[in-house]
N, C-alpha and C positions, 0 to 999 in steps of 0.2 A: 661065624658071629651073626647072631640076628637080633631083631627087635627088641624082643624079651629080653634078652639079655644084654641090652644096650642101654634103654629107657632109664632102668633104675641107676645105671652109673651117670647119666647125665642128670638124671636130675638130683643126685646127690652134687654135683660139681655144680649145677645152678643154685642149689641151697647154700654152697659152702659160699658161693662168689656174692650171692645175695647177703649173707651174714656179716662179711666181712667189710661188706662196699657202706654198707648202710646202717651197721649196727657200730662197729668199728669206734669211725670218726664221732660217733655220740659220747665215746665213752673215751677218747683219748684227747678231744678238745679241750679249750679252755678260751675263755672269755677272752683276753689278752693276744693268745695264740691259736686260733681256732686251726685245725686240723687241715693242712693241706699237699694234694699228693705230687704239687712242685716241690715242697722242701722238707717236708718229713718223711722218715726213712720208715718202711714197711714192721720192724721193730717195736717203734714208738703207736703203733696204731695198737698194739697187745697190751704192751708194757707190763705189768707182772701178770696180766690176767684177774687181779682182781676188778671186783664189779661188774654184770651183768652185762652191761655190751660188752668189754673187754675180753671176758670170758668166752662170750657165743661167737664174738670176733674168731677167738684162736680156736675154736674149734669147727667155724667154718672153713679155715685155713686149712685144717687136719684132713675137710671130707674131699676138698678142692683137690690137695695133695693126693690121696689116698685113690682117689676117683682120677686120677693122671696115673696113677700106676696100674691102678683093676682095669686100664684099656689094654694094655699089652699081653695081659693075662689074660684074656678073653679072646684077644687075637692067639693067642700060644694054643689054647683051648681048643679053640674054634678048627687051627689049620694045622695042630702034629700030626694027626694020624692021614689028611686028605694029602697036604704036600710032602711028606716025607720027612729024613731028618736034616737035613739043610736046614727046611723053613724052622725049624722046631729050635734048632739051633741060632738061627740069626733072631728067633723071635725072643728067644730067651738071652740074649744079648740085646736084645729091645726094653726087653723086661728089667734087667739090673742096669742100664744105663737112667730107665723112667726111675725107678727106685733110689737111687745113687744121686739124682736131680732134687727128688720129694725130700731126701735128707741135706745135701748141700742148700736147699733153700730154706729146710725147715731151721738148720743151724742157723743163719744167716738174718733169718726175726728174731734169733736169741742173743745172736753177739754183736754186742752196740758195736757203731759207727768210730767210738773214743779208742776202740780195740784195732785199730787200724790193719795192722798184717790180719790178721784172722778174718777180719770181716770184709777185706777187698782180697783174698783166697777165696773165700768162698762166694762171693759175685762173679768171679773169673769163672770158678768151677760151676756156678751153675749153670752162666751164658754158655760153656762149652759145651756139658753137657745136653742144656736144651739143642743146642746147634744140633746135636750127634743123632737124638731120640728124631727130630725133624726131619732128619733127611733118610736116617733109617724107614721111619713112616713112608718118607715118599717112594724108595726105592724099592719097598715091597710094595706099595701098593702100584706101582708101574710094572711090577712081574705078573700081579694080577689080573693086570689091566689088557697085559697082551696075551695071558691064557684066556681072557673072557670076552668073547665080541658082543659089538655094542657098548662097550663104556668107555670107549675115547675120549669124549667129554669130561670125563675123572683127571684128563691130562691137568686140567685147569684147576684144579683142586691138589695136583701135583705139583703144579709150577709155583700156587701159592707154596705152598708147604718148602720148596725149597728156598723162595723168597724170605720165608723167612728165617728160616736157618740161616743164611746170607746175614741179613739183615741183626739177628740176636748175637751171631759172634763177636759182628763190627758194634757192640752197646760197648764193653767196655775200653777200646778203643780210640774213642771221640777225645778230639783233642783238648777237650775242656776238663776232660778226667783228670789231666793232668797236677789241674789247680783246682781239683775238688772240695780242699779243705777248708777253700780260704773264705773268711766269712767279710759281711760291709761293716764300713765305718760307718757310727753315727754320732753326729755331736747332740746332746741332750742339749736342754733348754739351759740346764743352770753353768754350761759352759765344758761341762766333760765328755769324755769320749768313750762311748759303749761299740761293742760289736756283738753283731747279730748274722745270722743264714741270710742269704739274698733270696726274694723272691724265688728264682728259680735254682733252687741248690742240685748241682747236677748229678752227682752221685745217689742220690734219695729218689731223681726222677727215674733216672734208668731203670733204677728196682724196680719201679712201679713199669717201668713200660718192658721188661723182662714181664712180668706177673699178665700183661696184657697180651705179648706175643703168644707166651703161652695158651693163655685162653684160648685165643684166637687158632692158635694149631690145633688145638685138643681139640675144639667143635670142627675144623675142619679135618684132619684126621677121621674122627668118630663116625660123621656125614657120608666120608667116602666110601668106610669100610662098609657102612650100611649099605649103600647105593650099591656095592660089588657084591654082597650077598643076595641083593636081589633077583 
């Protein structure tokens, strides 16, 4: 894996992450309810896709996805023929786990939150799968680490990386998951009683902090495997 062939998959995944961060929320707010990633579910930021930021929203999502996958493939690319067919084999078990994630999450902005079993299956399935893709990353890149002297220092780029695999399985777990559904009371002014999402609705949040572990693995991932080709 080198430069060249690194650059353009990241900067497709900063396009995709910029699309969506910024173009997104313009297109899914509203005056009343403006757009926020405590209590709206990653879903609601697309919504059918129509209209212009909604649109380039879901198709920032697509390059973000698709650029989480082209890293394993590049890694497969990069090491069948140097490491043997082991590495070829686990990489390509890398490969269909990143793949298998980019579709369990991609389902998951499709199938509302009202959908209950479906759409808290495939949260479980995603967190697990990112779990698995995390620490796959880190445990080849610590076989690389000890065929290659000099990049010790990558351990730290390994420790995160298992941090956060740790960290992404324990999302759907939290014990507030439990009462995800339940929304606040409020009394209106003319004496009745409406309910509404609280502040922090916690099932909508974790999506969102899934969508950030990942990020966060994939540039760190991408980082190291650069540094090891060096």
């Amino acid at each position: 894996m080198n430069l060249a062939s690194a650059i353009p998959v990241f900067a497709a995944y900063l396009l995709g992450v910029f699309l969506v961060l910024f173009l997104g929320p313009k297109g899914a707010g509203h005056p009343k309810d403006p757009f926020s990633f405590l209590n709206h579910f990653p879903y609601e930021l697309y919504g059918d896709s129509r209209g212009p930021f909604r649109l380039f929203a879901r198709l920032g999502e697509a390059l973000a996805l698709l650029s989480e996958v082209a890293l394993p493939l590049l890694l497969l690319l990069s090491y069948r023929t140097s490491l043997g067919a082991a590495a070829s084999s686990y990489l390509t078990g890398l490969l269909i786990f990143a793949f298998l994630f980019a579709l369990s999450y991609l389902l998951m902005t499709l199938v509302p939150a009202s959908n209950e079993k479906a759409h808290l299956s495939l949260f479980f399935s995603s967190s697990a799968l990112s779990t698995l893709s995390f620490t796959m990353d880190g445990l080849f890149m610590m076989v690389l680490i000890k065929s290659t002297s000099g990049k010790e220092l990558l351990y730290i780029v390994v420790g995160f990386l298992f941090t956060l695999a740790l960290v992404t399985i324990a999302l759907p777990f939290h014990p507030k998951m439990k009462r995800w559904a339940e929304l606040e009371q409020v009394s209106e002014k003319d004496g009745t009683v409406s309910y509404r999402r609280p502040h922090f609705f916690i099932l909508a949040f974790q999506e969102w902090l899934l969508s950030l572990f990942r990020a966060v693995g994939f540039v760190l991932a991408l980082f190291g495997f650069l540094l090891l080709s060096l």
